[in-house]
Backbone of each chain as ProteinMPNN parsed JSONL, in Angstrom:
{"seq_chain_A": "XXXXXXXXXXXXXXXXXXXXXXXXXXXXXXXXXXXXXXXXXXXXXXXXXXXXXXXXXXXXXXXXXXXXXXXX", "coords_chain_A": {"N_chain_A": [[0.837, -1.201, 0.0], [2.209, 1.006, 0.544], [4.178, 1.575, -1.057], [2.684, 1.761, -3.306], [1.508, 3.98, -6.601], [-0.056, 7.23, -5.78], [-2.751, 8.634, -7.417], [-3.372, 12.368, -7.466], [-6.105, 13.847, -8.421], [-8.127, 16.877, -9.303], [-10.649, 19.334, -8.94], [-10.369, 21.894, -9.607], [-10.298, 23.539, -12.346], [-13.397, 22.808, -12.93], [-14.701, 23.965, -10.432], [-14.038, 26.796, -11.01], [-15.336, 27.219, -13.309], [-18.09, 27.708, -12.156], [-18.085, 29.359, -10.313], [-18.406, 31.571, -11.276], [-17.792, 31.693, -13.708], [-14.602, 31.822, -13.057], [-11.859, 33.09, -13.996], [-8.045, 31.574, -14.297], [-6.48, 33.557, -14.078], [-7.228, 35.068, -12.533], [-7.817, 33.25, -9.716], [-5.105, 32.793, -9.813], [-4.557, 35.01, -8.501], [-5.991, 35.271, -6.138], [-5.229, 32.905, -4.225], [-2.197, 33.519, -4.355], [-0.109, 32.639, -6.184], [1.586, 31.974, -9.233], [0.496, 32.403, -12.893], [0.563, 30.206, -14.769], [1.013, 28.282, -12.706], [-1.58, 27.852, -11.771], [-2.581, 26.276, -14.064], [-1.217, 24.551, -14.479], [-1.554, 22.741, -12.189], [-4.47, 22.596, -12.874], [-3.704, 20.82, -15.005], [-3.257, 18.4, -13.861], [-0.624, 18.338, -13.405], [1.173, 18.985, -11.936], [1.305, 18.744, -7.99], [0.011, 20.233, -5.458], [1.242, 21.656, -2.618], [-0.22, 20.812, 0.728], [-0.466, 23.038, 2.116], [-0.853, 24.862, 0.182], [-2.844, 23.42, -1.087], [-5.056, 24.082, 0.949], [-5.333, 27.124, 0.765], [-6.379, 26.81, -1.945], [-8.76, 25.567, -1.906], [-10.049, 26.99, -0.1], [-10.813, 29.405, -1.29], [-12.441, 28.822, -3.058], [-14.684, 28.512, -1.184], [-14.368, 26.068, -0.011], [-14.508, 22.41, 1.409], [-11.244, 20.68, 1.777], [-11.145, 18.176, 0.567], [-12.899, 17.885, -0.954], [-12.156, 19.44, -3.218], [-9.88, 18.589, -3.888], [-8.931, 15.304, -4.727], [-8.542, 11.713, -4.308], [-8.062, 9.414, -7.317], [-9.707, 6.461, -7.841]], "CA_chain_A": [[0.0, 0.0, 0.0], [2.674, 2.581, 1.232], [4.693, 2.034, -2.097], [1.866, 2.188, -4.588], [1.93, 5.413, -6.555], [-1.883, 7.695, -5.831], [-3.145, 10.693, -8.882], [-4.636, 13.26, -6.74], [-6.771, 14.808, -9.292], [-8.787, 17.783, -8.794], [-11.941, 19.981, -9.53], [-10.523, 23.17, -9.82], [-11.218, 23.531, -13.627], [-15.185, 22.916, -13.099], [-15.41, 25.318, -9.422], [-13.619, 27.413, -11.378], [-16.376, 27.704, -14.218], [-18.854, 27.387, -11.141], [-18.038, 30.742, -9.658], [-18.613, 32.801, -12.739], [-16.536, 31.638, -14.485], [-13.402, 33.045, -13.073], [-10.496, 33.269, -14.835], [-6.838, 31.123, -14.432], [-5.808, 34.775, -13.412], [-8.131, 35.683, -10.69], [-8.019, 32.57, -9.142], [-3.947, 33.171, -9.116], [-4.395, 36.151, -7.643], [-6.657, 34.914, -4.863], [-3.938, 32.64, -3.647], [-0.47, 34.111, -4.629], [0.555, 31.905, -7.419], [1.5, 32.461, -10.669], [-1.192, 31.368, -13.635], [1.309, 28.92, -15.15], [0.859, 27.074, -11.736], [-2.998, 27.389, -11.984], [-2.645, 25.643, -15.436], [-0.153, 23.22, -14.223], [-3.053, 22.029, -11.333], [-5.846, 22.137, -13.525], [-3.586, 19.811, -15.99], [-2.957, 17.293, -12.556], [1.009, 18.347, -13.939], [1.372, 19.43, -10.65], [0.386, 18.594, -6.954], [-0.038, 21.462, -4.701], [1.531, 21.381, -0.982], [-1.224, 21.47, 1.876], [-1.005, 24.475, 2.189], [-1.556, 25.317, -1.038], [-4.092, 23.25, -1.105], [-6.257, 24.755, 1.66], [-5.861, 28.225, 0.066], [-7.211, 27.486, -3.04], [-10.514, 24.809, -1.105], [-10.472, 28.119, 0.776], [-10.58, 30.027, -2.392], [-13.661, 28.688, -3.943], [-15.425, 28.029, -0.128], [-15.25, 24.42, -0.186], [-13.989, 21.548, 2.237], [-10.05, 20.314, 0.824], [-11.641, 16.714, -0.448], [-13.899, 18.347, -2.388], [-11.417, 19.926, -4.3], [-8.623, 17.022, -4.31], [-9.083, 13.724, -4.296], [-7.555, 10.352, -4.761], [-8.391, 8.723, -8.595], [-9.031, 4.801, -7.038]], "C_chain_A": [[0.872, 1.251, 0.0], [3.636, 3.103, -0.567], [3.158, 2.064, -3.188], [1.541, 3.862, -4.374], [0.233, 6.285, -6.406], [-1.162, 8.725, -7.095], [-3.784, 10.654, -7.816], [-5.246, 13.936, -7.704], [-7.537, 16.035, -8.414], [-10.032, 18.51, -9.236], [-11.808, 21.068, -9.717], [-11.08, 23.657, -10.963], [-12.971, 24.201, -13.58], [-15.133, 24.23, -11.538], [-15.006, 26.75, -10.08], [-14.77, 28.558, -12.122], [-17.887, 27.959, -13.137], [-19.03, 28.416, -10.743], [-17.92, 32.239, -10.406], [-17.753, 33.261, -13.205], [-15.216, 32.58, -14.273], [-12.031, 32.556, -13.678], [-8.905, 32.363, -14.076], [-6.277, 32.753, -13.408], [-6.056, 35.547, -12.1], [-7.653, 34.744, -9.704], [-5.893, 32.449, -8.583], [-3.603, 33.807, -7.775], [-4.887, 35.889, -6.139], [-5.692, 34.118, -3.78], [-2.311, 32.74, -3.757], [0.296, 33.061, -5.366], [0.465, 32.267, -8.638], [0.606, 31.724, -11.665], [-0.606, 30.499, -14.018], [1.138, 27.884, -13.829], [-0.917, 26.826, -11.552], [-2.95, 26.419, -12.753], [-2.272, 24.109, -15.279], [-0.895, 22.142, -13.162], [-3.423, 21.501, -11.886], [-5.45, 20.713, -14.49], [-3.506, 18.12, -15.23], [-1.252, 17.043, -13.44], [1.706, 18.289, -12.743], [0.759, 19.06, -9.148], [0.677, 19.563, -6.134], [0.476, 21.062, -3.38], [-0.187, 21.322, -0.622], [-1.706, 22.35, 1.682], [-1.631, 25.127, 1.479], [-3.118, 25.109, -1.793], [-5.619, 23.502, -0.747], [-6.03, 25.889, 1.216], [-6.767, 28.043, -0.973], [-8.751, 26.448, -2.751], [-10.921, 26.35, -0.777], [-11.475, 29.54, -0.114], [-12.385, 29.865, -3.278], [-14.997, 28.102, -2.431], [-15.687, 26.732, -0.019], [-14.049, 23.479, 1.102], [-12.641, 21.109, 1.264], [-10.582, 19.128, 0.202], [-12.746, 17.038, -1.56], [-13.813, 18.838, -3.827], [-10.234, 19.474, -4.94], [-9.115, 16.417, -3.912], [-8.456, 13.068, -4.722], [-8.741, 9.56, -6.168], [-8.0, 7.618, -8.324], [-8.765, 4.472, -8.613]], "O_chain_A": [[0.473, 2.338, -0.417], [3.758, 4.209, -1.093], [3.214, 3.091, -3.865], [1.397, 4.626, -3.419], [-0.66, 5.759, -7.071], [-0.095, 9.207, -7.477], [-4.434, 9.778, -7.244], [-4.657, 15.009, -7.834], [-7.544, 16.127, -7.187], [-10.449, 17.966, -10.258], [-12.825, 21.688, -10.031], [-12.191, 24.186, -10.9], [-13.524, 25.251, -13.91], [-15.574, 25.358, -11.756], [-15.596, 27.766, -9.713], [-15.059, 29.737, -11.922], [-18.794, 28.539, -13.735], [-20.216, 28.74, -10.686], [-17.538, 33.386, -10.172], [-17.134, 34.321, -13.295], [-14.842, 33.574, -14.895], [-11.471, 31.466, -13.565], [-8.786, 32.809, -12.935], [-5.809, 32.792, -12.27], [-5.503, 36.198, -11.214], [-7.048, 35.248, -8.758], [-5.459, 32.153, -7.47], [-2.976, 33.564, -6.744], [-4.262, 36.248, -5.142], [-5.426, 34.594, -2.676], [-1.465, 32.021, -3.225], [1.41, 32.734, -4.956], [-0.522, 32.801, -9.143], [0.055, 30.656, -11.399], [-1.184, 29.473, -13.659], [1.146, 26.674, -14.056], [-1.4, 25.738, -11.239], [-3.314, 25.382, -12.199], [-2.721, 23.037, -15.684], [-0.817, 20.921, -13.302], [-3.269, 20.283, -11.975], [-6.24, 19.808, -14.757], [-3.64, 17.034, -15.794], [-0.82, 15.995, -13.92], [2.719, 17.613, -12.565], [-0.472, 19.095, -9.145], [1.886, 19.79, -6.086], [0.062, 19.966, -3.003], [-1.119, 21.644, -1.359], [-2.821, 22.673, 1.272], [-2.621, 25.82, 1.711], [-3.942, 25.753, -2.441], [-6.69, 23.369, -1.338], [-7.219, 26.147, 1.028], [-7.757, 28.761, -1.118], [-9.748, 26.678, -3.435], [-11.986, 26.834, -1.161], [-12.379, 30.279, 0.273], [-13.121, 30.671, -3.847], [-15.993, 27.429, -2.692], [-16.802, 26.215, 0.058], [-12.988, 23.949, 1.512], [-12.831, 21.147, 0.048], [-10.379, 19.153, -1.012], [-13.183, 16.536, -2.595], [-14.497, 18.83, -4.851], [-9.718, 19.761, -6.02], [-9.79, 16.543, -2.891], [-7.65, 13.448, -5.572], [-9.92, 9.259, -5.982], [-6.825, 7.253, -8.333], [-8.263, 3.397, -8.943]]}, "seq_chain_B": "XXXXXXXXXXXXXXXXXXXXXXXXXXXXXXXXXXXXXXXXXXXXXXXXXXXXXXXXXXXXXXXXXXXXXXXXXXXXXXXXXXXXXXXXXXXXXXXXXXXXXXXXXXXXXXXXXXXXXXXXXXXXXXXXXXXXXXXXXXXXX", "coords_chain_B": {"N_chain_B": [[6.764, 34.311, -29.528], [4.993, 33.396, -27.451], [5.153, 33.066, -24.878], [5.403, 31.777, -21.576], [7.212, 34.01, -18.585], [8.451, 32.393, -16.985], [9.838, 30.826, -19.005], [11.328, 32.415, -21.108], [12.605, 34.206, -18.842], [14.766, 31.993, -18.819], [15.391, 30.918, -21.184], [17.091, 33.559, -22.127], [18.923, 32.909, -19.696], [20.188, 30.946, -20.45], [21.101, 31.684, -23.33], [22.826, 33.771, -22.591], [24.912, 32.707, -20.852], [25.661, 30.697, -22.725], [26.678, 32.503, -25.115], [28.851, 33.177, -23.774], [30.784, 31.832, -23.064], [31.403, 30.731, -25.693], [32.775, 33.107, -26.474], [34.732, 33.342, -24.336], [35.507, 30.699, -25.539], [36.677, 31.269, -28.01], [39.043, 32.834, -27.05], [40.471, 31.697, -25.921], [41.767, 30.007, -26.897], [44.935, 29.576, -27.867], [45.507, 28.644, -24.74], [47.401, 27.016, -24.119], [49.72, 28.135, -24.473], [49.682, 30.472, -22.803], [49.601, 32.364, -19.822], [49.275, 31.464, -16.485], [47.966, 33.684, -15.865], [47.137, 35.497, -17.718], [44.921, 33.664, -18.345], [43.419, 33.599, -16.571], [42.504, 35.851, -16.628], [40.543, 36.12, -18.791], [38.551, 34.035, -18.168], [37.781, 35.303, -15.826], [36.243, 37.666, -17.434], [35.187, 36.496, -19.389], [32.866, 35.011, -17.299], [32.032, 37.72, -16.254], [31.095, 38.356, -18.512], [28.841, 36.848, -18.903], [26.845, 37.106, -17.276], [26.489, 40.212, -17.773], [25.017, 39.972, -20.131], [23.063, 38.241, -19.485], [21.455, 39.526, -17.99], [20.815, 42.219, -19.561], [19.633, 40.916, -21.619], [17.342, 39.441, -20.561], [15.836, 41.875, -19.7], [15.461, 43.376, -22.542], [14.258, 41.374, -23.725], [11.988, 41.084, -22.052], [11.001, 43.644, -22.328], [10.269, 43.692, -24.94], [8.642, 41.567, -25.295], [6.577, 42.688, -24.002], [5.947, 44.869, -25.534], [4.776, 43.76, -27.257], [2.558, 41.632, -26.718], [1.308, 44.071, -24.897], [0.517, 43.516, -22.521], [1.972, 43.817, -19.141], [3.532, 41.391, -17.592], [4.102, 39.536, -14.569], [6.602, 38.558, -12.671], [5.972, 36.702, -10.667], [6.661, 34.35, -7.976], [6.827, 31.054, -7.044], [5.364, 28.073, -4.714], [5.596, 26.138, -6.773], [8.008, 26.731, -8.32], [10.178, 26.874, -6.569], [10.419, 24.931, -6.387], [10.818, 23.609, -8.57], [13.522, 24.98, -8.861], [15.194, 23.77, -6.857], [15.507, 21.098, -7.752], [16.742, 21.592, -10.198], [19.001, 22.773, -9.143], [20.136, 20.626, -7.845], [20.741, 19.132, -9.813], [22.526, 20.487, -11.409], [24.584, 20.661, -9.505], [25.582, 18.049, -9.248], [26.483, 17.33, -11.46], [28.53, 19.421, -11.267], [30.261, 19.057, -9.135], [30.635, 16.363, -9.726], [32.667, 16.75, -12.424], [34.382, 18.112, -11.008], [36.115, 16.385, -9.516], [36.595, 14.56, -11.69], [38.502, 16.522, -13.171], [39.882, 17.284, -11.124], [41.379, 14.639, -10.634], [42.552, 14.017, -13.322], [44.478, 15.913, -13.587], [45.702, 15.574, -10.932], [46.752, 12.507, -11.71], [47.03, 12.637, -14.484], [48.097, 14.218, -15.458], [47.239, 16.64, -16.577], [47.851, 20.118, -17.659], [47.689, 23.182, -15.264], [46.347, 25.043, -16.4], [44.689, 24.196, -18.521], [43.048, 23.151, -16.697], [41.976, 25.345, -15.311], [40.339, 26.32, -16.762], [39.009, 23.8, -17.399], [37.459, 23.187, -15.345], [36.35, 25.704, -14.874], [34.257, 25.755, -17.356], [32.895, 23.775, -17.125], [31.36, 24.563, -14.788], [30.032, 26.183, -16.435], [28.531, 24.637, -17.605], [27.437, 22.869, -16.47], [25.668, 24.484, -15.469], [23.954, 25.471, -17.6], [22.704, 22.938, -18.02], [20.942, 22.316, -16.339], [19.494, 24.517, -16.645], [18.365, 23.666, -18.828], [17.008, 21.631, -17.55], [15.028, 23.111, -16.321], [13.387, 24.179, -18.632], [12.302, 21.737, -19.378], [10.866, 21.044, -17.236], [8.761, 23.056, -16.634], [7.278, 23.111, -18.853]], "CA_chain_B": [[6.694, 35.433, -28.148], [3.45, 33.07, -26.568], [5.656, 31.674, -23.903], [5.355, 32.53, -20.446], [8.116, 34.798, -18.217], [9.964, 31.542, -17.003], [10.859, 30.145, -20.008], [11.728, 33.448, -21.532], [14.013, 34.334, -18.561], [15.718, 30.488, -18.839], [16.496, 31.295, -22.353], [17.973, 34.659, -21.76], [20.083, 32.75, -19.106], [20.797, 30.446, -21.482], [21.803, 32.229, -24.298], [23.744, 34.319, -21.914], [25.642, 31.628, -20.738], [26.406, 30.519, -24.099], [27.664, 33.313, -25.264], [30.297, 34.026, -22.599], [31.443, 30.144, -23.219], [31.853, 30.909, -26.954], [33.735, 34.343, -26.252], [36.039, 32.207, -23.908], [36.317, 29.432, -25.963], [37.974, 31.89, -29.078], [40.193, 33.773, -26.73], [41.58, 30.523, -24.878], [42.643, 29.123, -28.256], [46.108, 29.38, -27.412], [45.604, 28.356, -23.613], [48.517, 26.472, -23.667], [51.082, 28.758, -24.274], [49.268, 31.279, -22.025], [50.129, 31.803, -18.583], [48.004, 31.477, -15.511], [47.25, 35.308, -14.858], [45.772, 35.627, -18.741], [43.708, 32.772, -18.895], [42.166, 34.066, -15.311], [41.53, 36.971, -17.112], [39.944, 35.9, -20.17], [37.903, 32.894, -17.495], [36.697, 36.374, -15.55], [35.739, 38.562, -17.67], [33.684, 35.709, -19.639], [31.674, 34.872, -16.244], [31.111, 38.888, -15.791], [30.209, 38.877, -19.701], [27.533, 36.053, -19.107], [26.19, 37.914, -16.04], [25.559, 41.348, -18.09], [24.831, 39.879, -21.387], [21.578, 37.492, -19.466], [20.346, 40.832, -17.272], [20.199, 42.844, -21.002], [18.753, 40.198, -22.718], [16.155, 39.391, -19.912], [15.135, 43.025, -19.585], [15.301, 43.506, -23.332], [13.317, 40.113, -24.146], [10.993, 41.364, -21.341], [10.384, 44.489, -23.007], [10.018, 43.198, -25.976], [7.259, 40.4, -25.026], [4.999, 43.442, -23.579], [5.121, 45.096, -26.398], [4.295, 42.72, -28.439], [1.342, 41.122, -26.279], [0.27, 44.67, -24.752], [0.256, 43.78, -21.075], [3.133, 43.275, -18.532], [3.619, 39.868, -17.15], [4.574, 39.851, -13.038], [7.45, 37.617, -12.31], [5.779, 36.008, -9.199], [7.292, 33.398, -7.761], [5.671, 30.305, -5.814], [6.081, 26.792, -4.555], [6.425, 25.62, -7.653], [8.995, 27.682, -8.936], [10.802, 26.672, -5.721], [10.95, 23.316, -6.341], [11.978, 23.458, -9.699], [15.063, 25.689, -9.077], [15.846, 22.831, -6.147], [15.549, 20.126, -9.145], [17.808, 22.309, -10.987], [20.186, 23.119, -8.406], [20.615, 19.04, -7.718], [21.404, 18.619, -11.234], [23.886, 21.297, -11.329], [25.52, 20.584, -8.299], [25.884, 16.715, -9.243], [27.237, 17.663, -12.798], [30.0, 20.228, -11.226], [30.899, 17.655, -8.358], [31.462, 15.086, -11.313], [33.518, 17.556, -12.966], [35.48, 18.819, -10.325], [36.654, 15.233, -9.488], [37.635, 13.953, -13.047], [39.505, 17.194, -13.126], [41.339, 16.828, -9.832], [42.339, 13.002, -11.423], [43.28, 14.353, -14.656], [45.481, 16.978, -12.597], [46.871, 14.588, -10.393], [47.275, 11.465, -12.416], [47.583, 12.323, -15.886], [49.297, 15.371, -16.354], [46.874, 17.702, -17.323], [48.122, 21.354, -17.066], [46.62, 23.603, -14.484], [45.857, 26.13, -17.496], [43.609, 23.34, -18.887], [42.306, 22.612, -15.502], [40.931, 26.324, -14.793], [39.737, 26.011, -18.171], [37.723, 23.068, -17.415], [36.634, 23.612, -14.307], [35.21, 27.106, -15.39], [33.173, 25.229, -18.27], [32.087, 22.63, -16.089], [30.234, 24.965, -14.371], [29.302, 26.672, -17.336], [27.795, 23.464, -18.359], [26.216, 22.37, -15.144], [24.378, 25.763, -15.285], [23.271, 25.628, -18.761], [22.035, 21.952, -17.724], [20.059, 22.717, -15.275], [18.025, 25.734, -17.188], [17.433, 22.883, -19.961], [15.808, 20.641, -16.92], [14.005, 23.503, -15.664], [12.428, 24.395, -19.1], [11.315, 20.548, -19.557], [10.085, 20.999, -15.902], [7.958, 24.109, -16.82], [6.901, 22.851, -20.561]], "C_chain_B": [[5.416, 34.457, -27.217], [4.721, 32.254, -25.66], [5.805, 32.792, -22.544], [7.365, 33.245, -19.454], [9.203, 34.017, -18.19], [10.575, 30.673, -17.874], [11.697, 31.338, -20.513], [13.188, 34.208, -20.799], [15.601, 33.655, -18.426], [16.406, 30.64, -19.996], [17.36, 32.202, -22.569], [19.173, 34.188, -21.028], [20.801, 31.406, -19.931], [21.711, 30.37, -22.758], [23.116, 33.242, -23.657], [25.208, 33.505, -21.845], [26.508, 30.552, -21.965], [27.369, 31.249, -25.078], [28.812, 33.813, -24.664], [31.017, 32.598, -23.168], [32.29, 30.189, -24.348], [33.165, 31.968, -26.825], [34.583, 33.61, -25.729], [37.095, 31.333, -24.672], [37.36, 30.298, -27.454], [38.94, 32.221, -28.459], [41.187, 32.56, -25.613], [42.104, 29.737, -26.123], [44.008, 28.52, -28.371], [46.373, 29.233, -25.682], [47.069, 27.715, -23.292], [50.083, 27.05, -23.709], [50.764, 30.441, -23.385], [49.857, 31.144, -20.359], [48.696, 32.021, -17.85], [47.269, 32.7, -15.682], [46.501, 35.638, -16.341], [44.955, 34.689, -18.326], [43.25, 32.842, -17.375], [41.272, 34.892, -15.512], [40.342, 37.089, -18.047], [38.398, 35.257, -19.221], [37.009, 34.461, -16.605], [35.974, 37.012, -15.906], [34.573, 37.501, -19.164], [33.075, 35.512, -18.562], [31.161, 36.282, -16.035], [30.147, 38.969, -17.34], [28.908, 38.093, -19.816], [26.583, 36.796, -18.212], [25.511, 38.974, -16.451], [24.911, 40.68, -19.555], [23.456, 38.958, -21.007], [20.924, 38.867, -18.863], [20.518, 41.883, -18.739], [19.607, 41.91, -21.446], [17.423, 40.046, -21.964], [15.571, 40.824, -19.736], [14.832, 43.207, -21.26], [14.05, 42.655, -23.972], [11.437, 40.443, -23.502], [10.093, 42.496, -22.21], [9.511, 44.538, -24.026], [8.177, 42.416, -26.196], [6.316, 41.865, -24.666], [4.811, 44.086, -24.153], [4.305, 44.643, -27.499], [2.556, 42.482, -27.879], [0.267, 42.805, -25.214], [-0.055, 44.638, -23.293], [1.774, 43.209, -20.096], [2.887, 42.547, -17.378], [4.722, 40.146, -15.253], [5.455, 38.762, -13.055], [6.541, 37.26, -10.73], [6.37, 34.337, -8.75], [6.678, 32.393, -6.673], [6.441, 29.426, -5.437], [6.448, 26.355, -5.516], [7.638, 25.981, -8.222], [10.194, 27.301, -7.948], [11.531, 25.351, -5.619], [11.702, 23.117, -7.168], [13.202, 23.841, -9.305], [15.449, 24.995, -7.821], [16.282, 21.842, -6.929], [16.674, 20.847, -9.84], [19.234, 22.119, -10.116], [20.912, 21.378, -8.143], [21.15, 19.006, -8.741], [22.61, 19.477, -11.145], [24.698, 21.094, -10.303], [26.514, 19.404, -8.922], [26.41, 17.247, -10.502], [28.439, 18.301, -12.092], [30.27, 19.459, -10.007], [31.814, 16.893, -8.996], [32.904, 15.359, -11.814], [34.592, 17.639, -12.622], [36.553, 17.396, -9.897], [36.981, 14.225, -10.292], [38.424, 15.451, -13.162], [40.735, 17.003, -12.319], [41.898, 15.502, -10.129], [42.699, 13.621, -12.302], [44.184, 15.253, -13.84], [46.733, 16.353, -12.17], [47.452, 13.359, -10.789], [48.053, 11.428, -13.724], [47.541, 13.594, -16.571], [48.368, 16.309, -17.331], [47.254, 19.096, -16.634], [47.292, 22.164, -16.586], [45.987, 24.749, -15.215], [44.058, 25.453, -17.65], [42.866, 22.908, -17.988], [41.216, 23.254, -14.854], [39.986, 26.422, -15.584], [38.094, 25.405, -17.767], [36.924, 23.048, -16.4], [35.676, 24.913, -14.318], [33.937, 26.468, -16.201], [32.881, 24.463, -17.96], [30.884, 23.314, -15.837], [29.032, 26.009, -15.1], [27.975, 25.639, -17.734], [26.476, 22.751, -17.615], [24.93, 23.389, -15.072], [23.722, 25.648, -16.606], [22.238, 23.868, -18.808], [20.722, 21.982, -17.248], [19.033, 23.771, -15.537], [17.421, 24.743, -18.121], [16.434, 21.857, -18.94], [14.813, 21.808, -16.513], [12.921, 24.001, -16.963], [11.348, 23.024, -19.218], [10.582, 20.264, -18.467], [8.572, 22.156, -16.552], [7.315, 23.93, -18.2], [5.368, 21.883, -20.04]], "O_chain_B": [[4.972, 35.031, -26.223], [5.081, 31.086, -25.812], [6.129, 33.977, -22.466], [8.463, 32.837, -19.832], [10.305, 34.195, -18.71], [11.547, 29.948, -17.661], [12.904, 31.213, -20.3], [14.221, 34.604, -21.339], [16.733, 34.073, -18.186], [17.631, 30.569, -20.087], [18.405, 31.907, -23.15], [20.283, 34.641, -21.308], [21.993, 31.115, -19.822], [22.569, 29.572, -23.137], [24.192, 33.38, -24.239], [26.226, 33.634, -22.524], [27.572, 29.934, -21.951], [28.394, 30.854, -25.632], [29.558, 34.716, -25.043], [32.038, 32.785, -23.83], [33.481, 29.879, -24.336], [34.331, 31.643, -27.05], [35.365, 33.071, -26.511], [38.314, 31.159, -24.691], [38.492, 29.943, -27.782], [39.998, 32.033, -29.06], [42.171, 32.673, -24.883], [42.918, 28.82, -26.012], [44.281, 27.396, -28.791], [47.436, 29.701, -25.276], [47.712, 27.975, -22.275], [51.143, 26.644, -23.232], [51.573, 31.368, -23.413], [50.375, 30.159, -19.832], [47.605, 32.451, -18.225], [46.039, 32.727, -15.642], [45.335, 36.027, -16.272], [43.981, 35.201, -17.773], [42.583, 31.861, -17.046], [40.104, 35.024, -15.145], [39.439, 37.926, -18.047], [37.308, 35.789, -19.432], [35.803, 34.643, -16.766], [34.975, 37.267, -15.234], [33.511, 37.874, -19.661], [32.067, 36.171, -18.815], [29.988, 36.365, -15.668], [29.002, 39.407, -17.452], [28.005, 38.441, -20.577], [25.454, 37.027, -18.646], [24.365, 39.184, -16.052], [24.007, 41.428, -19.926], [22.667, 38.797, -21.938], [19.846, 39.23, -19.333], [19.647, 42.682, -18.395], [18.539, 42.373, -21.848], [16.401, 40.434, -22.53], [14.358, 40.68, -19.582], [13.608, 43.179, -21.386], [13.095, 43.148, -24.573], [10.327, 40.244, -23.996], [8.945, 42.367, -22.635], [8.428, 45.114, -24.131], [7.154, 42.632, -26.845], [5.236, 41.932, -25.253], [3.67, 44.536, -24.047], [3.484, 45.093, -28.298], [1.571, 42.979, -28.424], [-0.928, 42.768, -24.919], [-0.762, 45.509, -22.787], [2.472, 42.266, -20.47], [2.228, 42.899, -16.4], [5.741, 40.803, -15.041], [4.926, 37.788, -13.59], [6.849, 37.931, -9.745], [6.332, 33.361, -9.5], [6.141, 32.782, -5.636], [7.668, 29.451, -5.527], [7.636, 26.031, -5.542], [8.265, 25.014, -8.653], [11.302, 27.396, -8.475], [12.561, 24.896, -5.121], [12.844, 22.668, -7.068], [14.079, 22.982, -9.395], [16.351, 25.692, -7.355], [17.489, 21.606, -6.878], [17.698, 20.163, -9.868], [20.237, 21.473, -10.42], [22.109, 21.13, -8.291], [22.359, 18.798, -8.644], [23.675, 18.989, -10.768], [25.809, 21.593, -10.482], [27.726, 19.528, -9.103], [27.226, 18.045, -10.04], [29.492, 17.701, -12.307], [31.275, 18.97, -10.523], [33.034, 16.731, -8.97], [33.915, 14.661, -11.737], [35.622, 17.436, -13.266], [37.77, 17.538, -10.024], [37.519, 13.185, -9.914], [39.572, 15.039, -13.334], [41.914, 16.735, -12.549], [43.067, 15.342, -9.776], [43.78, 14.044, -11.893], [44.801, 14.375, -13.237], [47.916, 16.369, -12.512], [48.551, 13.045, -10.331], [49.035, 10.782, -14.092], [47.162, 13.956, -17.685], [48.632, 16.639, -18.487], [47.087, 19.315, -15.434], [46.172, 22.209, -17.095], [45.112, 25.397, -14.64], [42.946, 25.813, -17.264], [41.913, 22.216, -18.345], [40.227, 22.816, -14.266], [38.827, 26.601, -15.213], [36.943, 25.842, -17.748], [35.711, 22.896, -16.539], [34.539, 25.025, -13.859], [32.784, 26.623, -15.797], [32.173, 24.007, -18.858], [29.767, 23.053, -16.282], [27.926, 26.427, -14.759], [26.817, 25.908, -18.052], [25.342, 22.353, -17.882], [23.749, 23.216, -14.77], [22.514, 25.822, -16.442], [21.254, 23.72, -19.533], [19.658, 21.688, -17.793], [17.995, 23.938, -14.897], [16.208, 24.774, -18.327], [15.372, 21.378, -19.337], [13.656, 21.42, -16.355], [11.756, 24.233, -16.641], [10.118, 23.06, -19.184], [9.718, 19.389, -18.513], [7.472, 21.671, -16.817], [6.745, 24.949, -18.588], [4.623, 21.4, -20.893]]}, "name": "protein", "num_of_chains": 2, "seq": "XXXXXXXXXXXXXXXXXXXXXXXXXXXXXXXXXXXXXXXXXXXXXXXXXXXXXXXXXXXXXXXXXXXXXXXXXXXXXXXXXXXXXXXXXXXXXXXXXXXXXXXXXXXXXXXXXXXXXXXXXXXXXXXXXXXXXXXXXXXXXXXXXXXXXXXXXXXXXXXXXXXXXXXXXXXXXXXXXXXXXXXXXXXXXXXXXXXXXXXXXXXXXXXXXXXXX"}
């Protein structure tokens, strides 16, 4: 279990379009990252720290599993 | 011009870095009948020429891109950005490590002159650095 590898995918993408429709750029701005790292999320190129993670749950008002999860 | 800041400033330090290497590599031509105190000079004043020749090109390139596209692009810098240039820095380290210890054997075993030694040890780390911007664009691609 401990070596098998997880995808955390995510939902930013869709809360994204969800919240009228905001922009790659806003949604930077909201948590202090550059949009190339929005992009790099949304593509699951990238996995976000924690931290990072509860800014941007925080970001669109949502619980962190709601906005990452594990792809069984 | 559609490419975002950090590739744009990777190639600047790229091309930078290339060009000082080149400049070097004409004016060390005759390294071997040089003495130490030129070929320090030549080995300095290529590392200051890579130094101004990436901060003009990255301000120039910069310029350039916003007029082109019309809005100016924020260098912000995050976690990711953090990681990469750790990824980078591993690679470059482990490349001029490598380096520095087939030099010091070639030195001490097999008679390479310490001309050819500052030489290579300079373009080692030329090399390690120009490494290390090519992992961080395939990081950022």
């Amino acid at each position: 279990m401990a070596k098998k590898k997880i995808h955390i995918e995510n939902s930013v993408r869709k809360l994204r379009f969800n919240n009228n429709e905001m922009t790659q750029q806003e949604l930077a701005d909201l948590v202090a990252i550059s949009r190339q790292t929005v992009v790099a999320i949304e593509k699951y190129k990238y996995t976000p720290s924690l931290e990072l993670a509860f800014k941007i749950a925080l970001a669109f008002n949502k619980e962190i599993q709601e906005v990452f999860f594990i792809n069984q | 011009m559609n490419m975002h800041i950090k590739l744009r400033n990777t190639l600047a330090e790229i091309t930078g870095a290339s060009v000082a290497m080149i400049w070097m590599w004409y004016n060390l031509t005759e390294a071997s009948i040089m003495t130490i105190k030129s070929v320090s000079k030549v080995l300095a004043q290529g590392i200051g020429i890579s130094i101004i020749v990436i901060i003009a090109l990255t301000i120039l390139i910069n310029i350039f891109s916003s007029i082109v596209t019309g809005n100016y692009e924020k260098n912000i810098e995050d976690e990711r950005d953090k990681l990469y240039e750790l990824y980078s820095l591993q690679l470059s380290s482990a490349i001029f490590g490598i380096s520095i210890v087939i030099i010091l054997v070639l030195l001490g075993w097999f008679n390479l002159t310490i001309n050819t030694g500052l030489i290579a040890i300079t373009f080692s780390g030329f090399i390690a650095s120009i490494a290390s911007l090519f992992l961080k664009i395939y990081l950022y691609k």
